[in-house]
DSSP file (Angstrom, degrees, kcal/mol; ACC not computed):
  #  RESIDUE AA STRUCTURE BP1 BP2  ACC     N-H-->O    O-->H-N    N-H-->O    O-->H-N    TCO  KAPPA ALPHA  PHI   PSI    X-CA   Y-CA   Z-CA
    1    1 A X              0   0    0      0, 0.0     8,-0.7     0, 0.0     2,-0.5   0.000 360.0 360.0 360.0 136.4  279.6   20.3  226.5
    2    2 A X  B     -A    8   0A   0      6,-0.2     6,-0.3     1,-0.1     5,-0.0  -0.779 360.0-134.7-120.4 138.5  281.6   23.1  225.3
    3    3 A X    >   -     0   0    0      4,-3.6     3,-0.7    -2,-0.5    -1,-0.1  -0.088  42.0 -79.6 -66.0-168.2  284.7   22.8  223.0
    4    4 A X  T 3  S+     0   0    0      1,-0.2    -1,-0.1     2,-0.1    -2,-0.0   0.505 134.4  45.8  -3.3 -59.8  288.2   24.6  223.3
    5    5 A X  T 3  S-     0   0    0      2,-0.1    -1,-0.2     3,-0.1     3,-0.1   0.469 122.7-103.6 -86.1 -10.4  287.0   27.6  222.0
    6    6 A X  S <  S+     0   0    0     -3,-0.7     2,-0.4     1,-0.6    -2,-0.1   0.301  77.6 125.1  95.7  23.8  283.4   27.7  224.2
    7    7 A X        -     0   0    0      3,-0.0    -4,-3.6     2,-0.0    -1,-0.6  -0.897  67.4 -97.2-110.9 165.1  281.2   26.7  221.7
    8    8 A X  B  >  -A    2   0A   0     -2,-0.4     4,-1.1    -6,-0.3    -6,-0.2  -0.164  28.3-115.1 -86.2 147.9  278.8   23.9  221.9
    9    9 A X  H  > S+     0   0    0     -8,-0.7     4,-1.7     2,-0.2     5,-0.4   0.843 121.7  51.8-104.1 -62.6  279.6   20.2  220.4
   10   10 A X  H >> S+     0   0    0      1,-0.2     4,-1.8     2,-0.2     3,-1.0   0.827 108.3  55.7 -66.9 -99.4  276.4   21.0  217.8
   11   11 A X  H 3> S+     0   0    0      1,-0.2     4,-1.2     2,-0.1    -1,-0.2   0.339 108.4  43.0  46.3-100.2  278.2   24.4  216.9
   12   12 A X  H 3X S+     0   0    0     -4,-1.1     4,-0.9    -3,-0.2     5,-0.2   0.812 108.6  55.4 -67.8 -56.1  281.2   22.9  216.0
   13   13 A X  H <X S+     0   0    0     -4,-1.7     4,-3.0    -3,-1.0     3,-0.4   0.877 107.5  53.5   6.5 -81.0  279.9   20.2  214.1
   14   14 A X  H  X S+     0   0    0     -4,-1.8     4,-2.6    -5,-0.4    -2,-0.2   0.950 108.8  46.3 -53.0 -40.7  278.0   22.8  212.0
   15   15 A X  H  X S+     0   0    0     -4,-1.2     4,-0.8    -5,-0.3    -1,-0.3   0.486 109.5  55.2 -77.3 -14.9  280.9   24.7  211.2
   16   16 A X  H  < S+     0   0    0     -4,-0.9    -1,-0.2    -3,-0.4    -3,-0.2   0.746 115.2  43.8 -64.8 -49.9  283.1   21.1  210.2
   17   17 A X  H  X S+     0   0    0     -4,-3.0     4,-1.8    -5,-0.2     3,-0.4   0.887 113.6  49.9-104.9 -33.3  280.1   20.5  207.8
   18   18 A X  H  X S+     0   0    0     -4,-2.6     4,-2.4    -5,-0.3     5,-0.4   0.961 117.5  38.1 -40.5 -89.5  280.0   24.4  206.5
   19   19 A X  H  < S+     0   0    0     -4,-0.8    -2,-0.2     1,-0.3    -1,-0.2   0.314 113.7  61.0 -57.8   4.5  283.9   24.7  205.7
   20   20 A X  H >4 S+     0   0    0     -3,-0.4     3,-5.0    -4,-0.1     4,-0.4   0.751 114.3  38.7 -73.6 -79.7  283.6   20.8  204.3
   21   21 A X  H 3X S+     0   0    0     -4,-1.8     4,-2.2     1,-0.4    -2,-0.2   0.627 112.5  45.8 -31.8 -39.8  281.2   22.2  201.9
   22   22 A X  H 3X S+     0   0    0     -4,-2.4     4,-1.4    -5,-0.2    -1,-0.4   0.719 112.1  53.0 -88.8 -16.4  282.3   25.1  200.9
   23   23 A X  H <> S+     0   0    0     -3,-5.0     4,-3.1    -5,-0.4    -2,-0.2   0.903 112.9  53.3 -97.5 -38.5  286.2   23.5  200.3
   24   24 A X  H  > S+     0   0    0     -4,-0.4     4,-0.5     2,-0.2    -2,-0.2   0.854 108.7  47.0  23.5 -92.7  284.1   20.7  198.1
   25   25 A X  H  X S+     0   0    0     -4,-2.2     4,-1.5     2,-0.2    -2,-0.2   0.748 110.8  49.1 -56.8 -53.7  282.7   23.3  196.3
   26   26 A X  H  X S+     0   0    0     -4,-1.4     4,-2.6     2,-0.3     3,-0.3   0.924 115.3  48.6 -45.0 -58.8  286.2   25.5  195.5
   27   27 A X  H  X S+     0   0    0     -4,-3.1     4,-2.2     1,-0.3    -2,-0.2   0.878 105.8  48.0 -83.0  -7.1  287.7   22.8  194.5
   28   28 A X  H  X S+     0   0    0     -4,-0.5     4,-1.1    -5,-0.2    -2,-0.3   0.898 115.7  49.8 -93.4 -19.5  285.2   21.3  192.1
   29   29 A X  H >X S+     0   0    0     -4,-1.5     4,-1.6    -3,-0.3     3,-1.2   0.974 112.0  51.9 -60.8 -64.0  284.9   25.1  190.4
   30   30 A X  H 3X S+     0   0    0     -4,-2.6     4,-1.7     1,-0.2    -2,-0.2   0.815 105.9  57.9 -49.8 -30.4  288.8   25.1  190.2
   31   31 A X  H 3< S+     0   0    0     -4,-2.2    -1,-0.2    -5,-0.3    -2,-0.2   0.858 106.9  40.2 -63.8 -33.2  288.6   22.1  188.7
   32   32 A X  H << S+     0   0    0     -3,-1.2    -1,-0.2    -4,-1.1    -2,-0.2   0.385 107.4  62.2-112.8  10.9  286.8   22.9  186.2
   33   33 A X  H  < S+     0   0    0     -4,-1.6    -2,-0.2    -5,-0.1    -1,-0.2   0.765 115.1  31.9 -85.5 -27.3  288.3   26.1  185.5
   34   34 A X  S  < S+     0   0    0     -4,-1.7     2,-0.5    -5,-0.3    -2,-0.1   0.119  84.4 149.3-133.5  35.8  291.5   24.8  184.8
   35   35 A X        -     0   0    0      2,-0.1    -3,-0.1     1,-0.1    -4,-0.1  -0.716  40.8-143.9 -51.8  93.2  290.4   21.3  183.2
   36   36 A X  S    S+     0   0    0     -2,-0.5     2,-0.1     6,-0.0    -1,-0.1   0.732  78.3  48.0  -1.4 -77.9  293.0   20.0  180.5
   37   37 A X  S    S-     0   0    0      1,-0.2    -2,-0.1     2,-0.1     5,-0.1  -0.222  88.5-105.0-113.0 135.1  290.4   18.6  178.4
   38   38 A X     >  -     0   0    0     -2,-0.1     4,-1.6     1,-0.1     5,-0.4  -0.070  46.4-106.0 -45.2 153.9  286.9   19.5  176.9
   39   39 A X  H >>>S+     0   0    0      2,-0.2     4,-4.1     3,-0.1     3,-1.4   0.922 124.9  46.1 -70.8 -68.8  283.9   17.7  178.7
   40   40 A X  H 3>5S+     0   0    0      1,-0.2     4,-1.4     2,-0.2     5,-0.2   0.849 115.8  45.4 -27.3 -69.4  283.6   15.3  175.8
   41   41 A X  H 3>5S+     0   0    0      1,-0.3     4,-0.8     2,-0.2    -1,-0.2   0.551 108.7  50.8 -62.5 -17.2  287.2   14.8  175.7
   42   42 A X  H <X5S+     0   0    0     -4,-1.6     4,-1.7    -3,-1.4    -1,-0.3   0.775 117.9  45.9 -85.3 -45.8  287.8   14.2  179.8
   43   43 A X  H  X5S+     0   0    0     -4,-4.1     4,-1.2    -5,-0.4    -2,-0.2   0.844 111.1  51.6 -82.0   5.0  284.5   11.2  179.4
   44   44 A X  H  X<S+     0   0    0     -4,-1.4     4,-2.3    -5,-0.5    -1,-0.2   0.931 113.5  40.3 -77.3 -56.5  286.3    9.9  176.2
   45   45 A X  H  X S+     0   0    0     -4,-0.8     4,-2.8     2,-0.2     5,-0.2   0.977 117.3  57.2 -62.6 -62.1  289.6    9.6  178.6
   46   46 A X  H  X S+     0   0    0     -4,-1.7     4,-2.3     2,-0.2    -1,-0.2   0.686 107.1  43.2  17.1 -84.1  287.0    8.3  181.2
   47   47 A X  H >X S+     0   0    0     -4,-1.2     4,-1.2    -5,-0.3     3,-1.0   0.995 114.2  45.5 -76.9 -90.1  285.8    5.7  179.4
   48   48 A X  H 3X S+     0   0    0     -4,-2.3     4,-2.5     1,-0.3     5,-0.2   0.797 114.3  52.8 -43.2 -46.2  289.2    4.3  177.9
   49   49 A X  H >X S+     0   0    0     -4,-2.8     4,-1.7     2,-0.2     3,-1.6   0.921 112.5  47.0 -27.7 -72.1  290.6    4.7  181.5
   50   50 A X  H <X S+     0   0    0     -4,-2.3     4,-3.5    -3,-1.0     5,-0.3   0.870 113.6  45.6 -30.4 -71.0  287.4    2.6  182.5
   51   51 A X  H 3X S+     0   0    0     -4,-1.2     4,-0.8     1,-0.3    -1,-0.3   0.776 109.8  53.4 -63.0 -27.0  287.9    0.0  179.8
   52   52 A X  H <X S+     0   0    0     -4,-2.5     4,-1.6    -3,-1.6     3,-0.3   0.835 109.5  49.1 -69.1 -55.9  291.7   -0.3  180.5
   53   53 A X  H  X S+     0   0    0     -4,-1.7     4,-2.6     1,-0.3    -2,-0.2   0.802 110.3  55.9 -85.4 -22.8  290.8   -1.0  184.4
   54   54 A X  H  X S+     0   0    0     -4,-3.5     4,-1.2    -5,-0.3    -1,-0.3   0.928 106.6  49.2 -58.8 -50.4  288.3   -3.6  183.0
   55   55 A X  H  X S+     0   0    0     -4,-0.8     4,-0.9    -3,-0.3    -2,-0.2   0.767 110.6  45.3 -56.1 -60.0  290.8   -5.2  181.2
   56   56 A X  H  X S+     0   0    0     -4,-1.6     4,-1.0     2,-0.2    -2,-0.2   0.813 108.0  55.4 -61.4 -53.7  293.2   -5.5  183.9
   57   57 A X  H  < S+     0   0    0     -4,-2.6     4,-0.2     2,-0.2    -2,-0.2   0.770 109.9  52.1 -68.6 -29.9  290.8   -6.7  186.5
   58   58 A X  H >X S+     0   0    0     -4,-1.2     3,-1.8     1,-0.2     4,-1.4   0.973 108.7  48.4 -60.7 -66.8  289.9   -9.6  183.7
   59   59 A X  H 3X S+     0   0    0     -4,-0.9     4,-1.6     2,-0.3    -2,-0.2   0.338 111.0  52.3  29.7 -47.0  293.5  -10.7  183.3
   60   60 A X  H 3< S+     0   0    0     -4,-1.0    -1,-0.3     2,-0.2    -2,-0.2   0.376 106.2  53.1 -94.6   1.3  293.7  -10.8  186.9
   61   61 A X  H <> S+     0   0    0     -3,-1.8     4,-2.3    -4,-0.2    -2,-0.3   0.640 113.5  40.8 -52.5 -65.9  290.6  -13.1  187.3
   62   62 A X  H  X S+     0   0    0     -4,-1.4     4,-2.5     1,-0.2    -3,-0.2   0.996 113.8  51.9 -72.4 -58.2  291.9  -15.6  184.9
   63   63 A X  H  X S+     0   0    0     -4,-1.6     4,-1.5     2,-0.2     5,-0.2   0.904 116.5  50.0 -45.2 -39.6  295.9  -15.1  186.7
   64   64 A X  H  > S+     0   0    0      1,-0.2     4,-3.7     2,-0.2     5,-0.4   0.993 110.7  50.6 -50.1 -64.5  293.3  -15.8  190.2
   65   65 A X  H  X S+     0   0    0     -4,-2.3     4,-1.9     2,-0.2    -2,-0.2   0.885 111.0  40.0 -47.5 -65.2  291.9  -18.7  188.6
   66   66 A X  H >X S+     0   0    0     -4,-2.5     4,-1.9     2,-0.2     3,-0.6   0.965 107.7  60.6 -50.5 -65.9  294.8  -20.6  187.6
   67   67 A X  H >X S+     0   0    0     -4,-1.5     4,-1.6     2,-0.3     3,-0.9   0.833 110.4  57.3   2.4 -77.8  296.7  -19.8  190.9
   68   68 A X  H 3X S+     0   0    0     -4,-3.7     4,-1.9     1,-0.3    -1,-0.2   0.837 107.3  37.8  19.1 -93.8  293.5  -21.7  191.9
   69   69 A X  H << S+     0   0    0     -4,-1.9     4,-0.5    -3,-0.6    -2,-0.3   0.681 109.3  57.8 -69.7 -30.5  293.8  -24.4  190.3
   70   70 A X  H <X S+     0   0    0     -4,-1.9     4,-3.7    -3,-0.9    -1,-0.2   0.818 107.0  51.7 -63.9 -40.9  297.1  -24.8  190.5
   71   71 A X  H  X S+     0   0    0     -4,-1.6     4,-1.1    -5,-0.2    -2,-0.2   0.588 107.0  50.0 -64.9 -28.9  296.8  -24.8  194.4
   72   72 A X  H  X S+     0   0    0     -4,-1.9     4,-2.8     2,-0.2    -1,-0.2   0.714 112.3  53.0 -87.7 -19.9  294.0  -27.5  194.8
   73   73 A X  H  > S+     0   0    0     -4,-0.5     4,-3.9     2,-0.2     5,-0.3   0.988 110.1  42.5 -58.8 -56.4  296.4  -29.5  192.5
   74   74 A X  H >< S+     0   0    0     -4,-3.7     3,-2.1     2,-0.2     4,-0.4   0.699 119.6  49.3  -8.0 -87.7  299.3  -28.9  194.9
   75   75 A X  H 3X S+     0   0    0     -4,-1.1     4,-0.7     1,-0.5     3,-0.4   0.518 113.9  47.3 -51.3 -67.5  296.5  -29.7  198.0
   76   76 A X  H 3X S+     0   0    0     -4,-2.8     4,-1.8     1,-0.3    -1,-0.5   0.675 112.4  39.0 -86.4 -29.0  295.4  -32.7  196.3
   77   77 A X  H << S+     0   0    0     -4,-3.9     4,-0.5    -3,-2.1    -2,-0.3   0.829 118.0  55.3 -95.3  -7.4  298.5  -34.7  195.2
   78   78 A X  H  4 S+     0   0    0     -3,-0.4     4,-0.3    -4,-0.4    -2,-0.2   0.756 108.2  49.5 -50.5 -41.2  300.0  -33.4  198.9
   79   79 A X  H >X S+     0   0    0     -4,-0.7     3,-3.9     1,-0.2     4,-1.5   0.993 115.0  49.7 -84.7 -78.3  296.5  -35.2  200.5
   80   80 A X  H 3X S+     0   0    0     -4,-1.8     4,-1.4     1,-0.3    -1,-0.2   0.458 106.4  45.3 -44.0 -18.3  297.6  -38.2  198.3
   81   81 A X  H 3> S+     0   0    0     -4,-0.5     4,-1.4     2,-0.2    -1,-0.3   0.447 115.3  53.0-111.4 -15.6  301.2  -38.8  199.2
   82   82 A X  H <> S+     0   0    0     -3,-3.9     4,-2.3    -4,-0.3    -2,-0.2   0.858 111.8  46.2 -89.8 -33.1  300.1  -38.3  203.2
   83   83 A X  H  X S+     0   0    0     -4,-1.5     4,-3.1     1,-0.2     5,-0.5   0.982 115.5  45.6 -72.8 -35.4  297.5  -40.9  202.7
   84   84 A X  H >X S+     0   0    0     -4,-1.4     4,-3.5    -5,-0.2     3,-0.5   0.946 117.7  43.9 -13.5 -88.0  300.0  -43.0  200.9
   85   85 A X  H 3X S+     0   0    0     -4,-1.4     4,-1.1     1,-0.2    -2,-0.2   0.721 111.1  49.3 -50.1 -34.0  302.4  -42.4  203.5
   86   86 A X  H 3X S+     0   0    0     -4,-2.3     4,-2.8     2,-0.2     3,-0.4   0.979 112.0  54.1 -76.0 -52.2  300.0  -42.8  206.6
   87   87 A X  H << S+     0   0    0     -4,-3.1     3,-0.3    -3,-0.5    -2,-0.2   0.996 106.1  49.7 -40.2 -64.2  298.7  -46.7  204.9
   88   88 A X  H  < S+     0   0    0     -4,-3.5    -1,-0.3    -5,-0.5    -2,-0.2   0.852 114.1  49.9 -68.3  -9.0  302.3  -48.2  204.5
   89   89 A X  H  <        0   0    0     -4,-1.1    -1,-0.2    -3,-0.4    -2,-0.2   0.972 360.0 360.0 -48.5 -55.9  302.8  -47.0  208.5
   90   90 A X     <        0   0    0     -4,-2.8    -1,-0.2    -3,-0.3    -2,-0.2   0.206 360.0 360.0 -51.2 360.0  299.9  -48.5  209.2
């Protein structure tokens, strides 16, 4: 099967995965040509970043957890006040 231009499905393919590569490549040498920061000083930033997102994700563990907990209370005095309610029908 031949594409648009008359080349072959494989081809095309190849040439997607060239010009991937090679655009990759440009940008990770521009990047570190015109990198703010020292290597030390960008895994220093890294690393706080890192610890920061650590931080946050803990903090938003415990806020889960209570949420939680709060929600099976809800659940549970809800369960009680229908069984209540369903006995005195009864």
């Amino acid at each position: 099967m031949r594409d648009r231009y008359g080349y072959g499905r494989q081809a095309t393919i190849s040439n997607e995965l060239f010009f991937f590569i090679a655009g990759v490549t440009i940008g990770a040498i521009a990047a570190l040509l015109m990198a703010p920061y020292s290597g030390e000083e960008t895994r220093q930033l890294i690393r706080e970043r890192v610890d920061e997102g650590r931080d946050r994700a803990g903090d938003m563990l415990e806020r889960s957890k209570e949420f939680v907990e709060r929600g099976r209370g809800s659940i549970g005095e809800a369960i009680g006040h229908g069984r209540r309610n369903f006995q005195e029908k009864i």
